[in-house]
Each structure stands twice: as structure tokens, then as C-alpha cells.
C-alpha positions as a Markdown table, in Angstrom:
| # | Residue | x | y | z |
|---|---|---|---|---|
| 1 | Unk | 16.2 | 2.3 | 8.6 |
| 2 | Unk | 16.1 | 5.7 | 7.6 |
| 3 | Unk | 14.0 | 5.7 | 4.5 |
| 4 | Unk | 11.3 | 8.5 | 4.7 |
| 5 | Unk | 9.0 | 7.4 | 2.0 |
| 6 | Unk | 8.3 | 3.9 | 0.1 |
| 7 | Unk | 10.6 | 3.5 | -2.5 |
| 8 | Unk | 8.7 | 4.4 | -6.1 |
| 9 | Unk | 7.5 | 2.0 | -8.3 |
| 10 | Unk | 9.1 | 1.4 | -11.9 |
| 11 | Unk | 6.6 | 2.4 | -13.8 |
| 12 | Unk | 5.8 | 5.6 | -12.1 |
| 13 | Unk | 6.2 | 8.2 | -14.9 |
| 14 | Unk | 8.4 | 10.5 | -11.9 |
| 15 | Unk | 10.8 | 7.3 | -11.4 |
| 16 | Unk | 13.1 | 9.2 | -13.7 |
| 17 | Unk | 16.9 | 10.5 | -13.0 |
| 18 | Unk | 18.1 | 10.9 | -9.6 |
| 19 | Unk | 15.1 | 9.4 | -8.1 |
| 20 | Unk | 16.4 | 5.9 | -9.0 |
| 21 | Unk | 19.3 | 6.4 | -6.8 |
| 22 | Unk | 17.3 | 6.1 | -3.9 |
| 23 | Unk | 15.7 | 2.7 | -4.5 |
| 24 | Unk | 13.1 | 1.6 | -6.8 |
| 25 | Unk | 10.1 | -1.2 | -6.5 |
| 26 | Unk | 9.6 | -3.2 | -9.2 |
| 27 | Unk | 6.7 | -5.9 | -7.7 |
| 28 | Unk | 3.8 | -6.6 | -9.1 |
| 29 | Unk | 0.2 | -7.7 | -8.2 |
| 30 | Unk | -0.3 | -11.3 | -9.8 |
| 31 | Unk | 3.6 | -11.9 | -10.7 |
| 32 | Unk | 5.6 | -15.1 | -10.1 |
| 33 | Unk | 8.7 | -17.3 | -10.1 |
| 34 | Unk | 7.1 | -18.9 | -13.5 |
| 35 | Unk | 6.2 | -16.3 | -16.0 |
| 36 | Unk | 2.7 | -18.0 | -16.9 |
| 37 | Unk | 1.9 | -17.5 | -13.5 |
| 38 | Unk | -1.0 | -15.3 | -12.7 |
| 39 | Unk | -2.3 | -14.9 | -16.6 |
| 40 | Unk | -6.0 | -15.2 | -15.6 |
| 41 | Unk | -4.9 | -11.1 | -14.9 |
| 42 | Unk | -3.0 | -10.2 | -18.3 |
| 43 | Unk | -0.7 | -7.1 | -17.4 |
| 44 | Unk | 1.4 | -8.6 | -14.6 |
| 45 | Unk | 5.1 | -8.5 | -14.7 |
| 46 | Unk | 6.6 | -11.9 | -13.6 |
| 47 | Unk | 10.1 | -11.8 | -12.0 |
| 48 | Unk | 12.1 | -12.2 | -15.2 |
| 49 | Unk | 10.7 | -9.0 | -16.5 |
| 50 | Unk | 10.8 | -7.1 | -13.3 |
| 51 | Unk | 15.1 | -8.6 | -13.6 |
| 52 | Unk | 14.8 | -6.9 | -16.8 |
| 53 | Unk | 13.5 | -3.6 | -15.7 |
| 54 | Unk | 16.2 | -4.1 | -13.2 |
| 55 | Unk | 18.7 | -4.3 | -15.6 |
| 56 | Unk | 17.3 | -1.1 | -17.1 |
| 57 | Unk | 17.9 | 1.3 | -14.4 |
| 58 | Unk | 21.0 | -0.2 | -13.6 |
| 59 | Unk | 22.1 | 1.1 | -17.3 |
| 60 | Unk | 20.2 | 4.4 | -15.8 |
| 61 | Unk | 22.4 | 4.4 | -12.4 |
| 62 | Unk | 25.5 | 4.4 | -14.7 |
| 63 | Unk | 24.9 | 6.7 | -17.0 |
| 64 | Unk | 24.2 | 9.1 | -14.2 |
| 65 | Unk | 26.8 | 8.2 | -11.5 |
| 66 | Unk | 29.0 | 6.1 | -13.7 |
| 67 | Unk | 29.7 | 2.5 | -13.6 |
| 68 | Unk | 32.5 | 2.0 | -10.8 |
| 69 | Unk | 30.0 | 4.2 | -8.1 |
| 70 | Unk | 27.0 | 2.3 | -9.5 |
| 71 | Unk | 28.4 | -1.0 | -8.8 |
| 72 | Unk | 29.4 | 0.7 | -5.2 |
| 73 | Unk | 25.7 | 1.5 | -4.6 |
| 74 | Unk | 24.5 | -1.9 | -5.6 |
| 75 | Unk | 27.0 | -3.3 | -3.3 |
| 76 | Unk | 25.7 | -0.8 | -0.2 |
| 77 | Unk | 21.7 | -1.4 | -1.0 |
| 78 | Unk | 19.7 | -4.2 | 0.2 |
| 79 | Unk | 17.7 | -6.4 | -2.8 |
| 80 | Unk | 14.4 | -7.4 | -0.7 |
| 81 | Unk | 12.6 | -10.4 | -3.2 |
| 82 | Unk | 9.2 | -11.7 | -2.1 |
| 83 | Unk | 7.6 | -14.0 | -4.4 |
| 84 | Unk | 5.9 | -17.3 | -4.8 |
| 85 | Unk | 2.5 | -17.6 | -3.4 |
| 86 | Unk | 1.1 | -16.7 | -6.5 |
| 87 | Unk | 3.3 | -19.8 | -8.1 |
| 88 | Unk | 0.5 | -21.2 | -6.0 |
| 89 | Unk | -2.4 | -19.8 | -5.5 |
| 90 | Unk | -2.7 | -18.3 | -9.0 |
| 91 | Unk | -0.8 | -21.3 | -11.1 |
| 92 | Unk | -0.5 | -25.0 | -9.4 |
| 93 | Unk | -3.6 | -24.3 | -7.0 |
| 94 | Unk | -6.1 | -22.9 | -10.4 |
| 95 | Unk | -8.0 | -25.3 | -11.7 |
| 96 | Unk | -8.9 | -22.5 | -14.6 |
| 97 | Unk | -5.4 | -21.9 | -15.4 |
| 98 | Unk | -3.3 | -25.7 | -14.7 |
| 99 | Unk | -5.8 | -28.4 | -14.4 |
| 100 | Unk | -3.3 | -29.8 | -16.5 |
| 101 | Unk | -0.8 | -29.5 | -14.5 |
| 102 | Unk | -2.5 | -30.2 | -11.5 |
| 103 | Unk | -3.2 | -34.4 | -13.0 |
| 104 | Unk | 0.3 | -34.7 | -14.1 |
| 105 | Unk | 2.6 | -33.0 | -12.1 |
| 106 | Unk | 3.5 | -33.9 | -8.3 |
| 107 | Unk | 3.9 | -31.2 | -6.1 |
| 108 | Unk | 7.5 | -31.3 | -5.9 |
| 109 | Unk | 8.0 | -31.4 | -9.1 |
| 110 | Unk | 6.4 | -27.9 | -9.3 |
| 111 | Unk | 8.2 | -27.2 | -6.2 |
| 112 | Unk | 11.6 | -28.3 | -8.1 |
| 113 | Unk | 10.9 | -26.4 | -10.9 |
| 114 | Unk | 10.1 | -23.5 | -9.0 |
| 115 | Unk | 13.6 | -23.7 | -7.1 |
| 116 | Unk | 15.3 | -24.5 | -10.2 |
| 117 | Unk | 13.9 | -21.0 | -12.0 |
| 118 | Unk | 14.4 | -19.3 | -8.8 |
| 119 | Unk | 18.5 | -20.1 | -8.5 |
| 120 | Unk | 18.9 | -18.4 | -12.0 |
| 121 | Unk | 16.9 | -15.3 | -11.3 |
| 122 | Unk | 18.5 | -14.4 | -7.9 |
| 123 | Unk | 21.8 | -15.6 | -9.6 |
| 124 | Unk | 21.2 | -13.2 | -12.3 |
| 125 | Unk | 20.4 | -10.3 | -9.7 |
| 126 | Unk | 23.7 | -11.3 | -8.0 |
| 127 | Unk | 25.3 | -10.7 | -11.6 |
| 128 | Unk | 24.1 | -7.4 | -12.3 |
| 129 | Unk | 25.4 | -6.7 | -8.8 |
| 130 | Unk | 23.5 | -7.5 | -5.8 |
| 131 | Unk | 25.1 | -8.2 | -2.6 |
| 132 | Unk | 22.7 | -7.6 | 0.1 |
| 133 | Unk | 19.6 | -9.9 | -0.4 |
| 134 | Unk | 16.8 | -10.4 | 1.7 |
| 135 | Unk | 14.8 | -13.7 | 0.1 |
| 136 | Unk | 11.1 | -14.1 | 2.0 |
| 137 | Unk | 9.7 | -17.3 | 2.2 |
| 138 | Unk | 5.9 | -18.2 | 1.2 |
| 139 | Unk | 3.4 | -17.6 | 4.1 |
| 140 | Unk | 1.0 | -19.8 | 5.6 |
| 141 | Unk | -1.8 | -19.5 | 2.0 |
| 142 | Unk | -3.8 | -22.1 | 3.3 |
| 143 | Unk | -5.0 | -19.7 | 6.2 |
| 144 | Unk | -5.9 | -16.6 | 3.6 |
| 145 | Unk | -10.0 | -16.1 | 3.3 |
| 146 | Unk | -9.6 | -17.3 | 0.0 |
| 147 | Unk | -8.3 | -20.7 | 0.6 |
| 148 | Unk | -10.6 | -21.1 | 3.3 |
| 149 | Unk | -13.9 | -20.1 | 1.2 |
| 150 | Unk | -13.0 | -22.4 | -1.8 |
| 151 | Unk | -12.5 | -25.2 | 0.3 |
| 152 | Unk | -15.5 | -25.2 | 2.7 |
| 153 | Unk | -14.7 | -28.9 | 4.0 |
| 154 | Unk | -11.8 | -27.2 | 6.3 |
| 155 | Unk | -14.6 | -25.9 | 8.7 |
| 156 | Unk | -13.2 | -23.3 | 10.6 |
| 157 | Unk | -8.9 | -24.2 | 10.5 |
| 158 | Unk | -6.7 | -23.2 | 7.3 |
| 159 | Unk | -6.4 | -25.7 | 4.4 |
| 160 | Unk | -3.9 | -28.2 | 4.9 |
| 161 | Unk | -2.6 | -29.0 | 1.5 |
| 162 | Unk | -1.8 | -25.1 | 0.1 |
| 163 | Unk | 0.3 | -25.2 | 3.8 |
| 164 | Unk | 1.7 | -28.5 | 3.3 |
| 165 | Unk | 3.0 | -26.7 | -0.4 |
| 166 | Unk | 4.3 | -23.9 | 1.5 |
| 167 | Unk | 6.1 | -25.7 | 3.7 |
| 168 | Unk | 7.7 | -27.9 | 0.8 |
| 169 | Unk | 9.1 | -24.8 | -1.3 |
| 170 | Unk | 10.1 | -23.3 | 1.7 |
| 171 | Unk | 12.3 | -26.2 | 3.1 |
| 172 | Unk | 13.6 | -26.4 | -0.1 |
| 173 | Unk | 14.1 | -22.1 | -0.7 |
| 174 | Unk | 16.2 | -22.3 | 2.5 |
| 175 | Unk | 18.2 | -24.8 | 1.0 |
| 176 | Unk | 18.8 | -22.7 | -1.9 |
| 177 | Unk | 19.7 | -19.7 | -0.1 |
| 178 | Unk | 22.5 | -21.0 | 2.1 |
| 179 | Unk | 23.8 | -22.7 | -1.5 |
| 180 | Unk | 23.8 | -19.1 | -3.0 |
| 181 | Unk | 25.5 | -17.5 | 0.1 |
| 182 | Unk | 28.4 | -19.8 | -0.4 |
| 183 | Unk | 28.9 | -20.5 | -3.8 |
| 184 | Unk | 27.9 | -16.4 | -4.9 |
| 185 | Unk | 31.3 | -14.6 | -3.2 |
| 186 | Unk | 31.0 | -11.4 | -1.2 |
| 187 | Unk | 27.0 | -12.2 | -1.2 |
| 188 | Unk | 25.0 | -11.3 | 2.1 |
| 189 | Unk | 21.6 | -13.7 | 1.5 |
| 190 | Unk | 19.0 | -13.4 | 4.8 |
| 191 | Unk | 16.3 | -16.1 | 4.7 |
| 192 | Unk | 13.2 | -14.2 | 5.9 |
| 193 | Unk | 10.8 | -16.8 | 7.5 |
| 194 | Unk | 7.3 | -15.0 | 7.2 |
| 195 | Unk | 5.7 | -18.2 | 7.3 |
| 196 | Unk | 6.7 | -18.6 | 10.6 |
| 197 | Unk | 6.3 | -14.8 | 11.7 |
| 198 | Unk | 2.0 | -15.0 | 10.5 |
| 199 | Unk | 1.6 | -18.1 | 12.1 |
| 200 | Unk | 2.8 | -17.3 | 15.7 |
| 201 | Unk | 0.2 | -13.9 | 14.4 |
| 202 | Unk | -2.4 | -16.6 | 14.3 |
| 203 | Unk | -1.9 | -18.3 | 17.5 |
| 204 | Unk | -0.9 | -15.8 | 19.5 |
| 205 | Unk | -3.6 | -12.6 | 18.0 |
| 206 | Unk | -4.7 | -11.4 | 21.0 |
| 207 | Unk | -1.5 | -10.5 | 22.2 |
| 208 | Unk | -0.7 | -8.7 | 18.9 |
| 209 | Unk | -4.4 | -6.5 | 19.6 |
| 210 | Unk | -6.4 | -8.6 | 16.7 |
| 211 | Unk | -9.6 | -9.9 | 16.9 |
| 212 | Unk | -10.1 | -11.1 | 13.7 |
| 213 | Unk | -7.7 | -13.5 | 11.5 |
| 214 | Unk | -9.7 | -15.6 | 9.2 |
| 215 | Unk | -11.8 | -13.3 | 7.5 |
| 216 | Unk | -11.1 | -10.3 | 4.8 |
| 217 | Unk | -11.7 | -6.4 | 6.4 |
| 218 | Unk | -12.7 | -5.6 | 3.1 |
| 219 | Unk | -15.3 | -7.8 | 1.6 |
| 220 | Unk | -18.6 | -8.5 | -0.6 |
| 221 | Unk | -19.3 | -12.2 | -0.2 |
| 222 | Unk | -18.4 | -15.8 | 1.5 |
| 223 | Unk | -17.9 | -17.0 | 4.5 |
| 224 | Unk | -14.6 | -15.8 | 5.1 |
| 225 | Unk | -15.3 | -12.5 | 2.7 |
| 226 | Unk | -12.7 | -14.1 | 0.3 |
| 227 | Unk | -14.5 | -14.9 | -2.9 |
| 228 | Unk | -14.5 | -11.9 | -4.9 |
| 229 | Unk | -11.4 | -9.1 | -4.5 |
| 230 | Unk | -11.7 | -5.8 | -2.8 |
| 231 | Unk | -13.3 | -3.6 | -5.0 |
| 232 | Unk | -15.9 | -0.5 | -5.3 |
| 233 | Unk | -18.9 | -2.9 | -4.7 |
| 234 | Unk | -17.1 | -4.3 | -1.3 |
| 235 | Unk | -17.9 | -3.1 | 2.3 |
| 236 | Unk | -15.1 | -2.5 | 4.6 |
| 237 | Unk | -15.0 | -3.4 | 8.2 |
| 238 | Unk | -14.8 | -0.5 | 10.8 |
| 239 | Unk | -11.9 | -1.8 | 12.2 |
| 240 | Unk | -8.7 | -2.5 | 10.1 |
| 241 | Unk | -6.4 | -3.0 | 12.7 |
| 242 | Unk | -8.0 | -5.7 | 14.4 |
| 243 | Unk | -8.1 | -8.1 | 11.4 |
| 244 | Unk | -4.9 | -10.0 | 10.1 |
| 245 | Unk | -6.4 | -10.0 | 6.6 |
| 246 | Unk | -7.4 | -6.8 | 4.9 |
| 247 | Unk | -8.8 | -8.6 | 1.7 |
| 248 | Unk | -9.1 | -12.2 | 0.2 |
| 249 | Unk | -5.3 | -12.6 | -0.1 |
| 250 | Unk | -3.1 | -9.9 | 1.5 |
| 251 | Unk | -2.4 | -8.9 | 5.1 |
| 252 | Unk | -3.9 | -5.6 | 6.4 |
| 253 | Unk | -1.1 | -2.9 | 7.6 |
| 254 | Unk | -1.4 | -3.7 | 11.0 |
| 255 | Unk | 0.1 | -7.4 | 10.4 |
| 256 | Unk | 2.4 | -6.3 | 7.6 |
| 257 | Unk | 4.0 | -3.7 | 10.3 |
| 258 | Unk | 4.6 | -6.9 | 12.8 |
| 259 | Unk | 5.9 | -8.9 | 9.7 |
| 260 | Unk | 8.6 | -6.0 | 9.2 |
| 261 | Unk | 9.5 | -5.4 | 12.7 |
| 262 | Unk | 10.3 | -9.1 | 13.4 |
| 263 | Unk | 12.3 | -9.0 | 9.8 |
| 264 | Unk | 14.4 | -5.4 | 10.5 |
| 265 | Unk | 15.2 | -6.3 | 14.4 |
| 266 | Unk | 14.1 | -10.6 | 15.0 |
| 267 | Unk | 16.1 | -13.4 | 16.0 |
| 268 | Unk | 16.9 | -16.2 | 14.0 |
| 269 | Unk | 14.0 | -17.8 | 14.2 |
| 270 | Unk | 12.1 | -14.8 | 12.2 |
| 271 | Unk | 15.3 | -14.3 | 9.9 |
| 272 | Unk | 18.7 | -15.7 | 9.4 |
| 273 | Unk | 21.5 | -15.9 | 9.3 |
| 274 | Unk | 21.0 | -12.3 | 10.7 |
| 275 | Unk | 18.1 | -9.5 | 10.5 |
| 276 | Unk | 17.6 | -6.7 | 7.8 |
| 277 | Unk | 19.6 | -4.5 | 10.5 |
| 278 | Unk | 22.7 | -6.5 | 10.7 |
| 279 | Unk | 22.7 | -7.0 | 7.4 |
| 280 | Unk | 23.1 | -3.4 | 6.6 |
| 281 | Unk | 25.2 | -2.6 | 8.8 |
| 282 | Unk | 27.7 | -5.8 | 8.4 |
């Protein structure tokens, strides 16, 4: 798409001036939809605060380029928001951190609560001028070596009830997307379906050149290497690219660059109502 670098993150102490004109990432390991999502870590900022630091370098954008070009800009830039599996895996699916809610509430009512949070954050972004928003869908999180070590009783296939979640919120997300794409004037939503990108990965790997897709590249113990985080202690395989996971939760490079091809040039099966390229261009 042109970029020659990753855009820089937030906090970076260069993402200063002029730099923020050219994009800025404001993820975080650990964040979510609901902002008690992922405490078990501490510093993590959740999506209302990364809106927030949003809103911050918008008031940057115009104090440098004014407000009428700013508000060009944000009409011209693509919005990419990714988030959710740790609503999951670091919330409903912790028995450390919601066996509360895990006894009292169904899944989908977390799954309705999630959707209902998530219409007023990407409402808000729309707000402080978004047009051009790519919205990813939760993967497959029953498949990641995590799941699969804490729930040994699977044997060898992914974890059916993290999926089944998935599968609820994202039946549901694409639901809210086409909602927001009408009712949001002059927005430009794309419903990335990664869940549907990793899984044809996991069916179809040899094809893609992996030979590995249950099991963490970088790992210290359990079966699938997904019980403890990639860290200093951890041995690494010798191989990155042939494994789908590179540690107990994330995909390595190799799958992520798949992911991203199939998002910037797929059919409507990967992403709709058109690709990342389309979008840009339209």
C-alpha cells in the first residue's frame, strides 16, 4: 500500500509532530472491548483509552495542519480495529479473573454486551472522524496452544466452546458493521473475516509451506508449548516459518503475512463488502 515502515506506536517518545501525520498505532498487548479486560497484566490500555489517545493526536493533527485539513486526512486514512479475543481469552474464558461471571452470565449475554460497548466505541471513532474502517473479526482461539494445553480432553483438534464464542460475537460483529455502514453517512466499514482466513491456514497448511499449526515456535512447557508466554527462559524452534503459532497466543509472521494478503487484495469471502485496496482507493 505504499507504507515503508510500521506505523509508530503512541507511546513512543519520537511519535511527536509531523510523525503523527503519517499514522499512528495505538494497540496494546492484553487490551479489550471491556476495560476490565486483561487486568491479571496491570498496564494495558483497553480500547476506550487507546479512543482517548486518539482523540489526543487528533487535537495534535490540528494544531499542526489545522482543523479543516485534519478532518481531510482522517477522511483519506484507513482506521484498522482488531480486538476481542482477549474479551475472551483474558476475561469470560479466566477463571482467575470472571469465575463470577463465568456462573452467572450466558455467553451471549457477554457476547451482547460486548457488541453493545463495541457500537459506541467505533461510533465514537466515526465522530472524531473516521471514514475508512477496517473492523477484524475474532479468530479461531480455540485452536491457539494455549486453549489446547488448558484443556487436555480436546486430544489433538481445537477446543470447541472458545470457537463456538468466536463464532457467536462474530455473527453478531457483522451484524453490527453493516448497521454502522448505513446508519454512520459517508462511512466506508470492511468486515475482515480472519476467522475464516486461519482456518482454511489450518486445513489447507501444506499448501501455505507450514508444517506445524498446533504448537507455539517459541516455547518452555506443555504439550502444545502454550502454558507459560515467550520469554528469556523459552527455547525457540529452528524454523519460524513453518509453524502457524509463534507463541501460546499470537500467529508467527509467516501466517500474519497470509492474514494481510488475503485482507489488502481477497474476495469477499476474506473481507467485505470490498478489500483494504478497494477501500482506499474508492
Amino acid at each position: 500500500m505504499g507504507f515503508k515502515d510500521f506505523t509508530p506506536p503512541y507511546l513512543a517518545p519520537t511519535t511527536v509532530g509531523s510523525v503523527v501525520l503519517q499514522g499512528v498505532n495505538y494497540a496494546s498487548g492484553g487490551g479489550g472491548i471491556l476495560n476490565h479486560t486483561g487486568k491479571i497484566f496491570g498496564g494495558r490500555i483497553n480500547l476506550d483509552a487507546q479512543m482517548d489517545n486518539f482523540a489526543n493526536t487528533k487535537a495534535d493533527i490540528i494544531s499542526i495542519i489545522g482543523a479543516s485539513a485534519a478532518l481531510e486526512l482522517f477522511e483519506r486514512a484507513l482506521f484498522s480495529v482488531a480486538i476481542g479475543s482477549n474479551d475472551f481469552i483474558n476475561n469470560y474464558l479466566t477463571p482467575v479473573v470472571s469465575v463470577v461471571e463465568q456462573k452467572l452470565v450466558a455467553p451471549e449475554t457477554f457476547v451482547a454486551a460486548l457488541i453493545s460497548r463495541f457500537r459506541i466505541q467505533l461510533t465514537r471513532l466515526y465522530n472524531m472522524g473516521a471514514r475508512r474502517i477496517v473492523v477484524a473479526n475474532v479468530g479461531p482461539i480455540g485452536c491457539i496452544p494455549y486453549q489446547r494445553d488448558i484443556n487436555p480432553s480436546a486430544g489433538d483438534g481445537c477446543v470447541a466452546f472458545p470457537n463456538q464464542l468466536a463464532q457467536l460475537f462474530n455473527s453478531q460483529l457483522k451484524g453490527l458493521v453493516a448497521e454502522l455502514s448505513i446508519n454512520l453517512k459517508g462511512s466506508k466499514f470492511a468486515y475482515a473475516d480472519v476467522y475464516n482466513i486461519v482456518e482454511d491456514i489450518f486445513i489447507n497448511y501444506l499448501s501455505y509451506g507450514f508444517q506445524n499449526t498446533d504448537s507455539s515456535c517459541c516455547y518452555l512447557t506443555g504439550h502444545h508449548g502454550g502454558i507459560v508466554p515467550c520469554g528469556p527462559p523459552s527455547k525457540v524452534c529452528p524454523d519460524r516459518s513453518k509453524y502457524v503459532f509463534w507463541d501460546p497466543y499470537h500467529p508467527t509472521d509467516a501466517a500474519n503475512a497470509i492474514i494481510a494478503k488475503r485482507l489488502v487484495d481477497g474476495d469477499s469471502n476474506d473481507i467485505s463488502p470490498m478489500n483494504i485496496r478497494l477501500l482506499l482507493e474508492s
